[in-house]
N, CA, C and O atoms as a printed pandas DataFrame, in Angstrom:
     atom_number atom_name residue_name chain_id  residue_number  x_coord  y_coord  z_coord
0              1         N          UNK        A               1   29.907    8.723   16.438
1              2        CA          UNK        A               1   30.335    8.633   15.049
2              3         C          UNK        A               1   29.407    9.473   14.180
3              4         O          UNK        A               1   28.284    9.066   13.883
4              5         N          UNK        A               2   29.886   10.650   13.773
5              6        CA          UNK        A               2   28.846   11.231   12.806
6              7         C          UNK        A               2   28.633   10.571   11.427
7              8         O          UNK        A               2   29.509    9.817   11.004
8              9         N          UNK        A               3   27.635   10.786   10.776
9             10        CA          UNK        A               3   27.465   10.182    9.495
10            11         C          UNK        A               3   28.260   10.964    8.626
11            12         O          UNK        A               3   28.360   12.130    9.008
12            13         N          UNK        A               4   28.949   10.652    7.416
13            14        CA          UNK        A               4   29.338   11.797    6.393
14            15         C          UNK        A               4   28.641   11.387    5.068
15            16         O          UNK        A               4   28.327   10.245    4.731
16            17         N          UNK        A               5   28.471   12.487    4.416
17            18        CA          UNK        A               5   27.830   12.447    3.350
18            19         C          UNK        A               5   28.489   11.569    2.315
19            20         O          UNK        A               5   27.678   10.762    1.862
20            21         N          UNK        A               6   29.671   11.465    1.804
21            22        CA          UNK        A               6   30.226   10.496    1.239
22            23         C          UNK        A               6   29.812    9.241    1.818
23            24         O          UNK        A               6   29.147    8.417    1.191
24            25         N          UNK        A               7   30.250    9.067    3.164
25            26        CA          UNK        A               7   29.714    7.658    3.352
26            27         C          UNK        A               7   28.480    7.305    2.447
27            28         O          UNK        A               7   28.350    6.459    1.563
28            29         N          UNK        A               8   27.589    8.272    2.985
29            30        CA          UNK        A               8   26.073    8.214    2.383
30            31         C          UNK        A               8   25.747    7.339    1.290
31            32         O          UNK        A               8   25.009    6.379    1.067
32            33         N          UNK        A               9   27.041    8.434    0.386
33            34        CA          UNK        A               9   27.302    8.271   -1.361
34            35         C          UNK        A               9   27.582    6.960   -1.591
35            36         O          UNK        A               9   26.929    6.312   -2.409
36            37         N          UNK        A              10   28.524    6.471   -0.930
37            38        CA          UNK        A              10   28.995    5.243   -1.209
38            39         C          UNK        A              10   28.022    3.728   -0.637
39            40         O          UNK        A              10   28.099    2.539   -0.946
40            41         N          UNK        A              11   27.279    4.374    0.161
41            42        CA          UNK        A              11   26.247    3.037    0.270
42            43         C          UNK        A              11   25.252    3.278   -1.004
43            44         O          UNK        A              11   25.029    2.279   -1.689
44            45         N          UNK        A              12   24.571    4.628   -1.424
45            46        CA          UNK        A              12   23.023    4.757   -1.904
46            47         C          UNK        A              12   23.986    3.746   -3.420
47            48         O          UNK        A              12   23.318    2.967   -4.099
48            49         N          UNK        A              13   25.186    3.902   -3.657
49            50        CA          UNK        A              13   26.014    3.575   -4.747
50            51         C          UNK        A              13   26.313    2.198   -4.994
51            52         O          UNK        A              13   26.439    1.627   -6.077
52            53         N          UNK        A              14   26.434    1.620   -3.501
53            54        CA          UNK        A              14   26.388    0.035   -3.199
54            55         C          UNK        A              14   24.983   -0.443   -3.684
55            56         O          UNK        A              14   24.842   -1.065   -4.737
56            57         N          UNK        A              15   23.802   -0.067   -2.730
57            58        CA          UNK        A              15   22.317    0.103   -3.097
58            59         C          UNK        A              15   22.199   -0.110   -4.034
59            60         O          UNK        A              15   22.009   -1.290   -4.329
60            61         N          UNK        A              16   22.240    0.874   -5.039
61            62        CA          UNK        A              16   21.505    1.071   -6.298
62            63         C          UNK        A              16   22.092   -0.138   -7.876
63            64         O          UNK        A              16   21.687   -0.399   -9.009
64            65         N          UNK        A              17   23.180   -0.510   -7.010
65            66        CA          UNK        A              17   24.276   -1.907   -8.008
66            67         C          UNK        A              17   23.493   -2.973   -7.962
67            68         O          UNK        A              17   23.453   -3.805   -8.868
68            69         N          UNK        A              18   22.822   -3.031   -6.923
69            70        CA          UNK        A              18   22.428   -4.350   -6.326
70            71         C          UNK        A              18   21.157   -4.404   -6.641
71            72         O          UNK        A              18   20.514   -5.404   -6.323
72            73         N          UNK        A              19   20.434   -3.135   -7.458
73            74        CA          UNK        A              19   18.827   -3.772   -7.662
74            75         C          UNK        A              19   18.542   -4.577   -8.479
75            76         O          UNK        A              19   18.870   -4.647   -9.663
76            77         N          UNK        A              20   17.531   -5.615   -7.490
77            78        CA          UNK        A              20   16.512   -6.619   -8.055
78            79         C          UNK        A              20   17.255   -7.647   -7.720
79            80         O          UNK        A              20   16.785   -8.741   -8.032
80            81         N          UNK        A              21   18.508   -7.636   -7.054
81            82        CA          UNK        A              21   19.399   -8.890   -6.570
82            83         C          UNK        A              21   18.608   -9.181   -4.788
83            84         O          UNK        A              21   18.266   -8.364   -3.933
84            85         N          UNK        A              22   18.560  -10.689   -4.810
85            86        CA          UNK        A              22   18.084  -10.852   -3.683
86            87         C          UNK        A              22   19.157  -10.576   -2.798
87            88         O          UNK        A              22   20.306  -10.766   -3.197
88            89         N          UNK        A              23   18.842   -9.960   -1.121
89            90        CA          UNK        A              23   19.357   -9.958   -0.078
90            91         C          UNK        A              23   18.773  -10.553    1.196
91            92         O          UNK        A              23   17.572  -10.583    1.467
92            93         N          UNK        A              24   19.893  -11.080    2.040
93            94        CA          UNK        A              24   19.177  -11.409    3.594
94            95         C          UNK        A              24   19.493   -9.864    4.095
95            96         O          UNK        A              24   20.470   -9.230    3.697
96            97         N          UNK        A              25   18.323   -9.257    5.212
97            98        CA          UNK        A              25   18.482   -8.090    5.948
98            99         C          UNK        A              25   18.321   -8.708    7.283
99           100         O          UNK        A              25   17.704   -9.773    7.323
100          101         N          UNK        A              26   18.816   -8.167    8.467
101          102        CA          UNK        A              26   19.031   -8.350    9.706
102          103         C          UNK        A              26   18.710   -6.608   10.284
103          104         O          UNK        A              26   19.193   -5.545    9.892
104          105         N          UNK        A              27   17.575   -6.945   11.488
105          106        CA          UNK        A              27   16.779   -5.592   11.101
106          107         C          UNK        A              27   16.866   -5.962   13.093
107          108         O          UNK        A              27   16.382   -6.862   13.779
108          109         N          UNK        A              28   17.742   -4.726   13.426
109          110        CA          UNK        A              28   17.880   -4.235   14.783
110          111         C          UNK        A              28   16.608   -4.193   15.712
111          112         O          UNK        A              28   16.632   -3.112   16.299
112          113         N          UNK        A              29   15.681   -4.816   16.023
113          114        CA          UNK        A              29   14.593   -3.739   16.623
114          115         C          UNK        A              29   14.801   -3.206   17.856
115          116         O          UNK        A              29   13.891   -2.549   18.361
116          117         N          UNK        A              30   15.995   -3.387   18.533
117          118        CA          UNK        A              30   15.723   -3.269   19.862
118          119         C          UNK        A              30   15.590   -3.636   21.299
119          120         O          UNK        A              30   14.454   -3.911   21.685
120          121         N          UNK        A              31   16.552   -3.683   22.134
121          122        CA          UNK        A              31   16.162   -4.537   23.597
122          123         C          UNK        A              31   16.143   -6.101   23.213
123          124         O          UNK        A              31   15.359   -6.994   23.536
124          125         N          UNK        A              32   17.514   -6.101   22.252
125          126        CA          UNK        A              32   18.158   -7.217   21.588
126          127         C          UNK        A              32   16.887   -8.379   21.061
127          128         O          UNK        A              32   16.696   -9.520   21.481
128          129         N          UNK        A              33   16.379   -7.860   20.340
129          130        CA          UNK        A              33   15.426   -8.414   19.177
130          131         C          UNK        A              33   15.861   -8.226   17.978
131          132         O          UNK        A              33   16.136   -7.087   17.600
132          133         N          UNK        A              34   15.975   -9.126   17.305
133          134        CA          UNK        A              34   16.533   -8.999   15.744
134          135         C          UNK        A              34   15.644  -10.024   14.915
135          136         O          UNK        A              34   15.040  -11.016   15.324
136          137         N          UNK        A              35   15.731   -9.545   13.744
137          138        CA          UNK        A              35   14.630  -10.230   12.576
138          139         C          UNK        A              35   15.339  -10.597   11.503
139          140         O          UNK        A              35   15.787   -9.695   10.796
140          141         N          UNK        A              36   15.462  -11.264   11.333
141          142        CA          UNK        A              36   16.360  -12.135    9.647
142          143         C          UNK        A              36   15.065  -12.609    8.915
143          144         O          UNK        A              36   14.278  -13.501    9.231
144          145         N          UNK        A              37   15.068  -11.696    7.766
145          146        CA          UNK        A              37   14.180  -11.544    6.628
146          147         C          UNK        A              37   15.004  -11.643    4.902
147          148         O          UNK        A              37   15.919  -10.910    4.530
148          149         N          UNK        A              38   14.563  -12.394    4.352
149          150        CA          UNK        A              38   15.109  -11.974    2.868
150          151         C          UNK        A              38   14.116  -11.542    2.012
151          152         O          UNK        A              38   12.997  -12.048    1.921
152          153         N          UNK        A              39   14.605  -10.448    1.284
153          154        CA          UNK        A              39   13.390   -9.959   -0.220
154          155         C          UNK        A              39   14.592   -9.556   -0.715
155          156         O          UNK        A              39   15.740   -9.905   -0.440
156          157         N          UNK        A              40   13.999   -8.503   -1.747
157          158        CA          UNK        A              40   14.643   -8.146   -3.149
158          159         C          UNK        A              40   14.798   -6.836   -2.888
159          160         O          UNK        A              40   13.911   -6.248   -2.269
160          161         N          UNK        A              41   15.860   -6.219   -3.284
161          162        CA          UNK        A              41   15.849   -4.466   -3.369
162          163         C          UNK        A              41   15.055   -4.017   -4.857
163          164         O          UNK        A              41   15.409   -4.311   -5.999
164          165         N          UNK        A              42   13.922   -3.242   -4.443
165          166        CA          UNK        A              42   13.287   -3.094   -5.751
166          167         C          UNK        A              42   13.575   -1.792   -5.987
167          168         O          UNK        A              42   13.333   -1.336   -7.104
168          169         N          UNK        A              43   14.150   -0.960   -4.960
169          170        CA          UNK        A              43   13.849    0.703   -5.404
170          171         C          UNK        A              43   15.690    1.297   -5.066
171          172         O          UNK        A              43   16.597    0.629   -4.572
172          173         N          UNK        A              44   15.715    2.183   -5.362
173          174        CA          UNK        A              44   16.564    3.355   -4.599
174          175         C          UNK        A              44   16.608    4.549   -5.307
175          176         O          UNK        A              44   16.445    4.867   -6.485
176          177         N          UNK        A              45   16.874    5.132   -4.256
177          178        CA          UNK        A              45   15.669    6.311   -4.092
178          179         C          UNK        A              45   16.917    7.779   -3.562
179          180         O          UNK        A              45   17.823    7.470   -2.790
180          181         N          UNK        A              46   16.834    8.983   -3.965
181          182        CA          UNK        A              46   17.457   10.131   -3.345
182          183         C          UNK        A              46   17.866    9.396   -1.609
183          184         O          UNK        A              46   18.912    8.767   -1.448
184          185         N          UNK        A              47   17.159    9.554   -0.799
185          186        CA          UNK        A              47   17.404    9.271    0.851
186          187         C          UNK        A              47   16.812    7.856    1.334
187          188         O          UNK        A              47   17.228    7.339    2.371
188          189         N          UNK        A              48   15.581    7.104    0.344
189          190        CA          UNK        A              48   16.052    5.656    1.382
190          191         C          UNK        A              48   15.882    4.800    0.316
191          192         O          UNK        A              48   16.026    5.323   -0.789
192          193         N          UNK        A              49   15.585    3.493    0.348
193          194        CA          UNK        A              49   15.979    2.329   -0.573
194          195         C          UNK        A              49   14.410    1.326    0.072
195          196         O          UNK        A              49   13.776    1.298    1.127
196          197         N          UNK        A              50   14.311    0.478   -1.539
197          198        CA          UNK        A              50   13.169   -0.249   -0.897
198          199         C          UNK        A              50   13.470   -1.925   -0.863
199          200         O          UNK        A              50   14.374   -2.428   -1.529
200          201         N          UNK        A              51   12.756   -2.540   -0.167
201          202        CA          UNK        A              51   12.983   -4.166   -0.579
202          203         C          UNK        A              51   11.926   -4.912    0.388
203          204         O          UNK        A              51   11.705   -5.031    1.593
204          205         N          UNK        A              52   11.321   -5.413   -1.054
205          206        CA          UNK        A              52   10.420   -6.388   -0.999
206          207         C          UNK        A              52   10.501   -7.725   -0.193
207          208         O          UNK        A              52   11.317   -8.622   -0.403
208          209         N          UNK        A              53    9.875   -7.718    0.422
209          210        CA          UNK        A              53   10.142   -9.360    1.763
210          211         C          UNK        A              53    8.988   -9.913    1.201
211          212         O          UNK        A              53    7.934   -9.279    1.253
212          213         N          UNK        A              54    9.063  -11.275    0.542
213          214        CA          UNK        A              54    7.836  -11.793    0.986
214          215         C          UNK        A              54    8.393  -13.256    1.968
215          216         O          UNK        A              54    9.421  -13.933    1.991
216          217         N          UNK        A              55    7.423  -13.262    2.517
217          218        CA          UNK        A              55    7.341  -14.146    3.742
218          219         C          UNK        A              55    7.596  -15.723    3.128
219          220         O          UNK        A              55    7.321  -15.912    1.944
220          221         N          UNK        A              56    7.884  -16.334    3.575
221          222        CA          UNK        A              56    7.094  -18.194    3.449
222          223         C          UNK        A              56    5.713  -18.441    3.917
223          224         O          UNK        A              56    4.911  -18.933    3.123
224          225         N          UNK        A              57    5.365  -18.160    5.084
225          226        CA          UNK        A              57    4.308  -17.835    5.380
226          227         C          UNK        A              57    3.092  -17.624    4.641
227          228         O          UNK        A              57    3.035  -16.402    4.500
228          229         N          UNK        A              58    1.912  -18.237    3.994
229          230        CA          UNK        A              58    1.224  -17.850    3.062
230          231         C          UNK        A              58    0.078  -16.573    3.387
231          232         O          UNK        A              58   -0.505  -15.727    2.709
232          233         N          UNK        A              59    0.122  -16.913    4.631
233          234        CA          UNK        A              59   -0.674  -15.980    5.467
234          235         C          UNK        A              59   -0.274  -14.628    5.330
235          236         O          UNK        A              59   -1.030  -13.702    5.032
236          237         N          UNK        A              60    0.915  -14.548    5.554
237          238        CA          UNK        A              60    1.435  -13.277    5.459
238          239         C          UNK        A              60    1.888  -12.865    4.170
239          240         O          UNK        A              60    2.639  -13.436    3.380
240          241         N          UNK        A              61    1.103  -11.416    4.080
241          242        CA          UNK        A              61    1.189  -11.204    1.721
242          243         C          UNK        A              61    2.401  -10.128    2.238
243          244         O          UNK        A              61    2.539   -9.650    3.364
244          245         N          UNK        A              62    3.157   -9.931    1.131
245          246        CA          UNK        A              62    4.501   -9.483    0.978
246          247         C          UNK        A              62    4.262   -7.816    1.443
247          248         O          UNK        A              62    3.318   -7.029    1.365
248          249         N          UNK        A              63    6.082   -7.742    2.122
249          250        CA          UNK        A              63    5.944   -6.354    2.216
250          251         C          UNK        A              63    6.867   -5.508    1.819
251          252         O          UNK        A              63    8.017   -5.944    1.761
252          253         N          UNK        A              64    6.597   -4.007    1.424
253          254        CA          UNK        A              64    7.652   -3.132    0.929
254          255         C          UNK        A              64    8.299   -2.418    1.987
255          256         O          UNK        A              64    7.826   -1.403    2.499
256          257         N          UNK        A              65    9.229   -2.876    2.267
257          258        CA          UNK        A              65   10.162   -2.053    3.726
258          259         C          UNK        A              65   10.986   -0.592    2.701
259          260         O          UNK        A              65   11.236   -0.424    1.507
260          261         N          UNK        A              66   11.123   -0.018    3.593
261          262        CA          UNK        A              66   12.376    1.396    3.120
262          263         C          UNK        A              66   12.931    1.482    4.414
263          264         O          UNK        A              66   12.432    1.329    5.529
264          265         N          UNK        A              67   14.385    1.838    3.922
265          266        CA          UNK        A              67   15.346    1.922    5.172
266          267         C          UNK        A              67   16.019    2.841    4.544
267          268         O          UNK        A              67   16.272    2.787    3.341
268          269         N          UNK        A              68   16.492    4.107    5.602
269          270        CA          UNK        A              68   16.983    4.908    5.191
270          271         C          UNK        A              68   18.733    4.570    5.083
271          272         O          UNK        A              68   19.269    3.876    5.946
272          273         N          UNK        A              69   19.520    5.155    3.917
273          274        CA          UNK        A              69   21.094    4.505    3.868
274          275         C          UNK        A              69   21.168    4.810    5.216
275          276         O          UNK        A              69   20.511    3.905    5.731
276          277         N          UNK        A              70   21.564    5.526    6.098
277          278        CA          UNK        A              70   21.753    5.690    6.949
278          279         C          UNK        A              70   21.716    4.808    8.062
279          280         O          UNK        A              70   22.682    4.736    8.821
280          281         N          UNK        A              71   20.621    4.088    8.241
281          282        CA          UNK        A              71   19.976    3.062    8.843
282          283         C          UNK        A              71   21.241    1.547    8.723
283          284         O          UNK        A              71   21.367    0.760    9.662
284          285         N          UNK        A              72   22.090    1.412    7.326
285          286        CA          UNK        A              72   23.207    0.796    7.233
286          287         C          UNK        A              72   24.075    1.145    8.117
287          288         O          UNK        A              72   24.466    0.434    9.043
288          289         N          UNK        A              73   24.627    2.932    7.725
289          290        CA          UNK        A              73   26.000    3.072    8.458
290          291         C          UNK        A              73   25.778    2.577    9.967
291          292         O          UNK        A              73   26.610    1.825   10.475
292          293         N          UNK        A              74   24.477    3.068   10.788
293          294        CA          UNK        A              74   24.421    3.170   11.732
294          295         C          UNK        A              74   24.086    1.163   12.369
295          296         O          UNK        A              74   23.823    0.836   13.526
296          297         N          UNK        A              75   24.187    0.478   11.494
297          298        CA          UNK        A              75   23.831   -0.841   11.708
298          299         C          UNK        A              75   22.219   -1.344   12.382
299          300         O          UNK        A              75   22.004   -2.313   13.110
300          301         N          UNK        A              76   21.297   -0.399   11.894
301          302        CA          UNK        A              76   20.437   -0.673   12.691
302          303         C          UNK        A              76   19.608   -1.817   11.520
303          304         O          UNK        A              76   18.573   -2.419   11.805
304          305         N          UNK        A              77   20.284   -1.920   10.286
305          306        CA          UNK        A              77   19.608   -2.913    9.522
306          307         C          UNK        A              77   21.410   -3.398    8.596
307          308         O          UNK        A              77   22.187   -2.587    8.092
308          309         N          UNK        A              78   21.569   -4.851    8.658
309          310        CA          UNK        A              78   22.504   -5.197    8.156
310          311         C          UNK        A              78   22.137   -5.859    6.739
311          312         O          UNK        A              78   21.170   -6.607    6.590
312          313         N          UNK        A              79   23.041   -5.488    5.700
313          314        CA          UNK        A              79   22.254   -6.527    4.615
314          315         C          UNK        A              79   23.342   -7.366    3.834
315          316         O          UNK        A              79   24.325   -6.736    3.444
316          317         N          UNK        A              80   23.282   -8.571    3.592
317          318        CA          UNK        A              80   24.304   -9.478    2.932
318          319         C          UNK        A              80   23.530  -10.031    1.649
319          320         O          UNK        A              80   22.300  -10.002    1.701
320          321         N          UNK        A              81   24.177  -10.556    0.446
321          322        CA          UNK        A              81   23.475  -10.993   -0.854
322          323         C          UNK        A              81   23.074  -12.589   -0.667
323          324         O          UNK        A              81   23.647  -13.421    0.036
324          325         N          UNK        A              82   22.479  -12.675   -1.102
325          326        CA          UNK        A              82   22.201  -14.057   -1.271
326          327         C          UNK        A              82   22.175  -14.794   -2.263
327          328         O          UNK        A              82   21.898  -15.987   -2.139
């Protein structure tokens, strides 16, 4: 499946509606490992998008992830609102 640039358009467009709205992300890693995290989309950006996770965990201090749109089409990070 190649990516198309419209697609692109139409997520960075989804993205950029949604800042500062919380989301759950579901983040592919691999050799069927998956991570269900929620933060906030704080950024978007020309090519990737940012969002803030902070943990429950007190131990663990918050982090700024970027995922490239792309990283959507291709499902390697899923994101739903919360």
């Amino acid at each position: 499946m190649a990516v198309q640039q419209a697609d692109i358009n139409k997520v960075r467009a989804s993205v950029s509606g949604q800042l500062g709205n919380k989301v759950m992300i579901q983040l592919d890693r691999g050799r069927n490992r998956v991570d269900i995290q929620e933060g906030v989309i704080k950024g978007a950006y020309p090519s990737v998008f940012t969002i803030l996770v902070d943990d429950d965990n007190e131990k663990n201090p918050p982090q700024l992830l970027s995922f490239s749109y792309a990283d959507v089409l291709t499902r390697d990070i899923r994101m739903k609102l919360c």
